[in-house]
N, C-alpha and C positions, 0 to 999 in steps of 0.2 A: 414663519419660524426662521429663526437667524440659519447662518449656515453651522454645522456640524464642527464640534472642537476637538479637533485631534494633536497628540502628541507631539513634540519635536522629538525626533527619534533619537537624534544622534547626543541632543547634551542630555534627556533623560536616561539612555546607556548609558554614559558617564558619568551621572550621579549612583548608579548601578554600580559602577565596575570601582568607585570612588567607597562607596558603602561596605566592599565585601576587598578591597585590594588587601589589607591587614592580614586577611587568613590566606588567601587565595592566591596573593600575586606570584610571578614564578618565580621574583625572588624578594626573601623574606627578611630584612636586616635581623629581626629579631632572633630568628631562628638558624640565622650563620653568620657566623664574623666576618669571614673568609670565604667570598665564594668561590665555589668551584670553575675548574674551567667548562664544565655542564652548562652550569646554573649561567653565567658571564654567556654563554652561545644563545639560551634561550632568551637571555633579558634582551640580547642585541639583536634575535630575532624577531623577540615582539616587540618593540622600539621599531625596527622596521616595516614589519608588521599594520604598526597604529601610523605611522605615517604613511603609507597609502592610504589607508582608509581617511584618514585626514584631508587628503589631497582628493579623492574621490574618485580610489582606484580598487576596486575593492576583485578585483581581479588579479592584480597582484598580492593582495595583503590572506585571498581565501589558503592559496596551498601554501605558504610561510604557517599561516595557524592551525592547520591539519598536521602540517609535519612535525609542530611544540606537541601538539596533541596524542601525536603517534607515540611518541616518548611516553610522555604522563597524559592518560583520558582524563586526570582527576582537576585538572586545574580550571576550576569555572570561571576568572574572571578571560581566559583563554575563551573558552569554550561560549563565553557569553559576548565576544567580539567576532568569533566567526557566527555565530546565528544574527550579529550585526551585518558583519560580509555578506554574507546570502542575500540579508534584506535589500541591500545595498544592489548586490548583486540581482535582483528580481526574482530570487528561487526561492521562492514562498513556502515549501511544501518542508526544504531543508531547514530555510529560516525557524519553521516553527517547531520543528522534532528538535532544534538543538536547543530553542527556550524552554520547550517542556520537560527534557533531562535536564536543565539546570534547576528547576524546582523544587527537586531532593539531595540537592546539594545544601549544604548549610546557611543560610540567607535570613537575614532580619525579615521579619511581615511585611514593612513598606517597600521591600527591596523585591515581594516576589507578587505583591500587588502591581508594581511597575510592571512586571514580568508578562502577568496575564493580560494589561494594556498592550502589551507590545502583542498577545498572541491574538487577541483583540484587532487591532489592527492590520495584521495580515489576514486575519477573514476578513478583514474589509476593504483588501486592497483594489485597486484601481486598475486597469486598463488593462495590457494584453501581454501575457505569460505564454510559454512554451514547453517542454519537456520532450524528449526523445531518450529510447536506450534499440541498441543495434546487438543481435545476437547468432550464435551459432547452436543447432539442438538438432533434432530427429522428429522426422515427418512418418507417420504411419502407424501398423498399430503396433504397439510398447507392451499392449497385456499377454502374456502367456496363461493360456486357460489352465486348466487340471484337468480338462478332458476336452474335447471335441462330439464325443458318444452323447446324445443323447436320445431315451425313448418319450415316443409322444403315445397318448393314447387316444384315438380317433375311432368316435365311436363304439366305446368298446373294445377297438381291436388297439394291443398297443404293435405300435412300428418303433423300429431302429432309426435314426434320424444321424448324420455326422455333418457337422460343421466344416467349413474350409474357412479358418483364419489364421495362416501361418503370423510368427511375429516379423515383424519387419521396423528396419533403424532406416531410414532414408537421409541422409544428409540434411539439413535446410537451414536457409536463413527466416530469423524470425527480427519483429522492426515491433515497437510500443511505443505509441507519442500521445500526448493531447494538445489541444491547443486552447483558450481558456480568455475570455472578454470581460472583464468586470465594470459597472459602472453606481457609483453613489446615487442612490434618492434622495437630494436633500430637502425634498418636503418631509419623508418619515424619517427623517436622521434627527440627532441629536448629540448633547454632550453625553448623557447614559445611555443610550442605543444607538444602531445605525442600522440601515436598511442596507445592502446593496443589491441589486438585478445583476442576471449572472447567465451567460451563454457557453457552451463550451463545446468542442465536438475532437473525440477520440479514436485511433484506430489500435487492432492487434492484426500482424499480415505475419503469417505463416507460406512462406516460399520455396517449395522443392524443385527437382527435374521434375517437368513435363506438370500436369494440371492437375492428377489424381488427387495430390494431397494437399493442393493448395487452399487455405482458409483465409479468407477476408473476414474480419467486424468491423463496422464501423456505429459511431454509439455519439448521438446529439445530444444536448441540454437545454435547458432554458429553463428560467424559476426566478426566485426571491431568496435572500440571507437576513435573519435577523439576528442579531448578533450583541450581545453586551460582552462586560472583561471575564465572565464566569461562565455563557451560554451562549453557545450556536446552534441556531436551528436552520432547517431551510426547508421547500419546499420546489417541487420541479416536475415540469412535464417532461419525460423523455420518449428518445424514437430509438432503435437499434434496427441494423441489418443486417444479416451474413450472408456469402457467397462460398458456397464450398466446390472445391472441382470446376471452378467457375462458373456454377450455377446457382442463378440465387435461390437461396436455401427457405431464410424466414425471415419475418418480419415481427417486429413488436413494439409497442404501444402502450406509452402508459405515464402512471404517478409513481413521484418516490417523494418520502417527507424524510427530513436527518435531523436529529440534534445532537450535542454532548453538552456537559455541564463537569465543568473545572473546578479541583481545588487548590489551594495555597499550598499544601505539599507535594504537588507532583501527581494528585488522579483524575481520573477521567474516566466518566461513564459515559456511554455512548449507545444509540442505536440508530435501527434502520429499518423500514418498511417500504413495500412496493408494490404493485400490483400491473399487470400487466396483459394485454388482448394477443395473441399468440396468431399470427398467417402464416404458414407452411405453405410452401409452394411445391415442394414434393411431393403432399402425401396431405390432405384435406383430412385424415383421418386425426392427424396431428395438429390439426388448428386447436384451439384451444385459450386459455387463461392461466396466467403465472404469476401466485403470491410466493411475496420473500421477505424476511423478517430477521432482526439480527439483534440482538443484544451484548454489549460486551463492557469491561472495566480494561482501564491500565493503569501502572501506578510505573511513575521515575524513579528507578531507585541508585542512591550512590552517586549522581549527576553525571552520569554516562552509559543510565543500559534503563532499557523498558520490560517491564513484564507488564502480561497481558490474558484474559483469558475473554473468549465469546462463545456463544450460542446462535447458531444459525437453526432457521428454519425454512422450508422450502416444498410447495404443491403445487403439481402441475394437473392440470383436468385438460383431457382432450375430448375431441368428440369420436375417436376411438377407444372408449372406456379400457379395452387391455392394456394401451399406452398411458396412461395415469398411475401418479406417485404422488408420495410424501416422502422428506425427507428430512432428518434433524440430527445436527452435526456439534457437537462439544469439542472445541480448539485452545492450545494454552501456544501461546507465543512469546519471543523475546527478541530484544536488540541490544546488542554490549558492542561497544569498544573497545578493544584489548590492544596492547603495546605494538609497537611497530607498523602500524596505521590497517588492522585488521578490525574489520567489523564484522559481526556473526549475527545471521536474524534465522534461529531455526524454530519452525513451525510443527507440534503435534496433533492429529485429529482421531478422531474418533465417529464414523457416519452411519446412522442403521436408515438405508432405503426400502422402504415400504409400498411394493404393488398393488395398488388399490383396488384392481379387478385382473388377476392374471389369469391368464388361459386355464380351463378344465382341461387341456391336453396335458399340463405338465404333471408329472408322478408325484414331487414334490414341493415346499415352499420356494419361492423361484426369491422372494425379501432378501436382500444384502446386508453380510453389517462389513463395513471398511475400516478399517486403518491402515494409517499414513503417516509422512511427515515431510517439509522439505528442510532443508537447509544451503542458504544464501551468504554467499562468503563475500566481500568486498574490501576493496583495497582502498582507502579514500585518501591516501596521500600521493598515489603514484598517480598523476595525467597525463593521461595520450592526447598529444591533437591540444593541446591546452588546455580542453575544458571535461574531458571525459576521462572516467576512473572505472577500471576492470571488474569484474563481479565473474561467479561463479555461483550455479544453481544447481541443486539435486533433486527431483522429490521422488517416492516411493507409495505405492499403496498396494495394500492386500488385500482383498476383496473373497468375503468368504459366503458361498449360499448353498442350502440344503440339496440341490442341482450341480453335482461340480461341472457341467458344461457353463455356469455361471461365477464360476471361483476363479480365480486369478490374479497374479504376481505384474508388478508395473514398473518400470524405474527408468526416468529422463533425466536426460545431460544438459545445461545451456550453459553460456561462456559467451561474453564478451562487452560491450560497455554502455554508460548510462550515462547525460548530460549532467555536470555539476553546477554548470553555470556559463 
């Protein structure tokens, strides 16, 4: 088999941005005579803009096109030079969130055909990416119960039981990075599919005074991508580990398979499956197995905001049967752009967790039903340091069971920045 035929990126954006400049460009002869001294800042900023990227600087030309953007989110052939930047730039993950809000922006068929080619080929890119975000939040526990009191009944006899979990904020840094290896099969590749093999290994570190509440994950990859302009799928063995209080905690083991499948207006259906061999190094009673399941939709709408809705699913079997659950969680999400370089991704849930054998001691149903939601604020025009842009996080959940020593209020803080490039 020949080798694999892929795109020129950079003159087929151009035929892109050539196709759709008429409605789109920031400045429109048609629709002003006279432009403003506005319109005259932005045409000279993206004029400067497209020449770095020209020149193959696309680190200069990323925060010039965030900050046209911060003005107006609406202007796609904008919007569809910075998801070139990115490319340009190696930030695969940005690259393609900004092609897939351009989707439901107004676009001829062969213009959003190009589209999914180009998203296309970032699932199919090459070689070695990176990602990090640095933050400030609260180590310890967040839940305030509704009681502490609970009665057990043991044997017959029921006793008084009280809990000691005062709430507690503890200062901490927390760090999120992965690091990510790609490489082409060109025996299974082709002009309409491509193969890539794919290795990757992740961390989330939770960092306080002293050890009580420090969290290490650490999370491996290794699999297969197949990949055409409308469908990714892949397939992958993974490993995870955690170290909590600095001791290592569990281990797990397992498969996970993904697809989505794209369309020409901006949706995307997607899921996820997993399964996995559970080592507890605590407590043997908690070894075990852990399936995970996910279905969800999003659709681009307006060419600057996502909506989204999913369905998780989630069992845990241990070989302490009281320690086993089911769990099935219904989430609606979104992402918008709004004026002055603000971006907003607030998340609603809704979780009923189901004890699959709880204790004869408890009086009543010990089952949870949850609601939540966070919301993530980001700045993506202002960077620190060159390459990093501020965020802000909240999330909340209420947690309510027939047991109020099981009921409880939750609310974390995080702040501070994520790699753009």
């Amino acid at each position: 088999m020949g080798k694999p035929v892929f795109f020129n990126f950079r003159g087929a954006i151009a035929v892109v941005a050539l196709a759709i400049v008429g409605a789109v460009s920031p400045t429109d002869p048609a629709k002003a005579n006279t432009p403003t001294a506005t319109v005259v800042e932005i045409e000279q900023a993206f004029d400067y803009a497209m020449a770095a990227l020209n020149a193959g600087q696309p680190r200069i030309a990323i925060p010039v096109l965030q900050a046209i953007l911060a003005d107006n989110p609406k202007l796609v052939r904008v919007r569809l030079e910075l998801a070139r930047a990115y490319f340009m730039a190696e930030q695969w993950a940005r690259s393609r969130e900004e092609f897939f809000r351009v989707l439901s922006g107004d676009l001829p068929e062969p213009v959003r055909e190009t589209v999914l080619a180009f998203i296309r080929q970032i699932d199919a890119r090459r070689g070695f990416e990176w990602d990090l975000s640095i933050g400030f939040t609260t180590a310890g526990n967040t839940r305030s119960y509704d009681s502490e009191d609970i009665e057990l009944d043991v044997n017959g006899v029921v006793l008084p039981f009280t809990y000691d979990r005062p709430v507690e904020h503890v200062p901490a840094l927390k760090a999120s990075g992965a690091m990510n290896f790609r490489r082409q099969i060109g025996g299974l590749s082709g002009a309409s599919a491509n193969t890539v093999g794919f290795a990757s290994f992740g961390f989330d570190v939770l960092e306080a005074e002293g050890r009580a509440y420090d969290d290490l994950q650490l999370r491996g990859r290794l699999g297969l991508r197949l990949l055409s302009n409308k469908t990714t799928a892949s397939v992958a063995a993974f490993a995870n580990t955690r170290v909590l209080a600095g001791e290592h905690y569990e281990d797990a083991f397992g498969l996970e398979v993904l697809g989505e499948r794209r369309s020409l207006i901006g949706g995307s259906a997607y899921g996820r499956l997993s399964f996995a061999q559970i080592d507890n190094h605590v407590s043997s009673g908690l070894d075990g197995s852990q399936l995970k399941g996910l279905v969800g939709f999003r659709r681009s709408v307006g060419g600057r905001a996502v909506l989204g809705t999913e369905l998780a699913y989630e069992r845990r079997n241990t070989d302490t049967a009281s320690f086993a659950f089911q769990s099935l969680e219904w989430s609606v999400y979104s992402t918008i752009d709004v004026k002055n370089g603000w971006t907003f991704r607030p998340r609603l849930f809704v979780r009923h967790k189901d004890f699959l054998n709880p204790s004869a001691a408890f009086q009543a149903d010990r089952d949870e039903m949850i609601y939540g939601g966070s919301l993530r604020i980001e700045r993506s025009d202002l960077f620190i340091a060159g390459a990093y842009t501020p965020y802000l996080q909240i999330d909340a959940e209420r947690g309510r069971s027939d047991i109020a020593a099981f009921s409880y209020r939750s609310v974390g803080v995080q702040f501070g920045v994520e790699r753009r490039f």
